[in-house]
N, C-alpha and C positions, 0 to 999 in steps of 0.2 A: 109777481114782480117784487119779491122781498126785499132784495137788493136796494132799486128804485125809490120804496115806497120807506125803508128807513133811513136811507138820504135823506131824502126831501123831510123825513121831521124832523133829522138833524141839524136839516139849513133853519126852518121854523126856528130852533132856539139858536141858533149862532148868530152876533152879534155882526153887524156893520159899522165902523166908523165913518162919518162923511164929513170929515174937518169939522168947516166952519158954519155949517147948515143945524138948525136949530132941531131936536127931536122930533118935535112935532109937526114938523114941515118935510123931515128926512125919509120919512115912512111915506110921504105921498112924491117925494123924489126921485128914487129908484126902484125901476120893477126890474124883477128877476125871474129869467126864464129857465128851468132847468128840463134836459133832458139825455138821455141815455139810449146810445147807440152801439152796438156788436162793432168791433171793427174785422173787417174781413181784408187779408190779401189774397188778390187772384195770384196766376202762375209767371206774369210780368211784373208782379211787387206791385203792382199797384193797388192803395187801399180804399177803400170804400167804409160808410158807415150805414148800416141797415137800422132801424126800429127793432128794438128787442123787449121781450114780456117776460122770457122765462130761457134760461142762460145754462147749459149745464155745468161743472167745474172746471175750470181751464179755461173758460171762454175770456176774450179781452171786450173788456165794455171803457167806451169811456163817458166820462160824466162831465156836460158841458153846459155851465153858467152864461147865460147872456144879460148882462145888466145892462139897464136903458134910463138915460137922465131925461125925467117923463117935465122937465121944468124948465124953462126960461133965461137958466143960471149955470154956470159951469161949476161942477162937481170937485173939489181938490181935494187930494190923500184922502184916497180910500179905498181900504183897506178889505176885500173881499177875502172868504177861507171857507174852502170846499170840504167837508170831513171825508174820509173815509170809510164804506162801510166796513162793520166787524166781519163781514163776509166775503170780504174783499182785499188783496192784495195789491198795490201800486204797483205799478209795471215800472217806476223811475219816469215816463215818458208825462210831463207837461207841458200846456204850451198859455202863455208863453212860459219861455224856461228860467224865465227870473222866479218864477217862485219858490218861496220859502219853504221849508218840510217841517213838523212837530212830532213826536212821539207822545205828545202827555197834552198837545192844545193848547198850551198853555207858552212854551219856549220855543219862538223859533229861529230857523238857523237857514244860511244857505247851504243847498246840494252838492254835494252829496254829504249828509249826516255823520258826525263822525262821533269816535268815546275810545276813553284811555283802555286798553284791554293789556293786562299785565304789562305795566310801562311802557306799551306801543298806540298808538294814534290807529284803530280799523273804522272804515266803513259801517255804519250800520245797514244792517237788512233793510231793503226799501219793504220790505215785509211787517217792517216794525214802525214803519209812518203812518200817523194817524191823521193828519190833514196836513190841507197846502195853504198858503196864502201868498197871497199875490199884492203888491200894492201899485196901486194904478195914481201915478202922480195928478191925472188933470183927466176928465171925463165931461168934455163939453156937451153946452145945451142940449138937448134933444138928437145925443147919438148916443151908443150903444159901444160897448168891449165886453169882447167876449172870454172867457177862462177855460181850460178845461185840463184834466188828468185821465191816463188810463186806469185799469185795475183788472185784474184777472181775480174771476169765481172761483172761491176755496172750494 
């Protein structure tokens, strides 16, 4: 489970902001549950998401963050961001679809990406997005929102 398993150390160093919650209170704040599902459509489009370990190229997995305010206090602006793995192409499909897109981690922008290519405005390859973030205005007490992105295995 390659895929999976450099995710999840990629979320380990990515960063959370939780407004106004103090560091050392913010780490016993929010827990985060990640996990990665095949998504399947049968032959009425309707899709499903199975448990996956090992994916071959092409497959669509999506990767779905559940954060839960484990505290007594409501959570404002913040700021969750799912990377992408290097093995992994974004299928464009978020939910929710207000999230933001990066190429570098660093800048982001809303969807769909764009850049000057010989004095015209094109789309970037959702092939070339390297994480999403999402910002979640208000996460009350002791409930949970959830994030998630597809990706298809290089």
């Amino acid at each position: 489970m390659k895929f999976f398993n450099s995710l999840r150390a990629t979320l380990l160093i990515t960063t959370v902001s939780l407004g106004l919650l103090s560091t050392a209170h913010a780490n016993d704040a929010l827990k985060m549950d990640l996990t990665a599902n095949q998504v399947v459509k049968n032959a009425e489009g309707k899709t499903s998401y199975l448990p996956v370990r090992n994916a071959p190229a092409g497959t669509v997995i999506q990767y779905k963050a559940t954060y839960s305010n484990t505290i007594n206090k409501d959570i404002q602006d913040l700021a969750v961001v799912l990377p992408i793995p290097a093995n992994m192409a974004f299928t464009g499909d978020a939910i929710p679809s207000s999230a933001q897109a990066s190429i570098d981690g660093k800048n982001y922008a809303d969807m769909p990406l764009m850049r000057k290519v010989d004095g015209k405005m094109v789309k970037i390859p959702f092939s070339e997005y390297r994480t999403l973030r999402w910002n979640i205005k208000l996460l009350p007490a002791q409930k949970s929102a959830a994030v998630a992105l597809n990706t298809t295995v290089n």
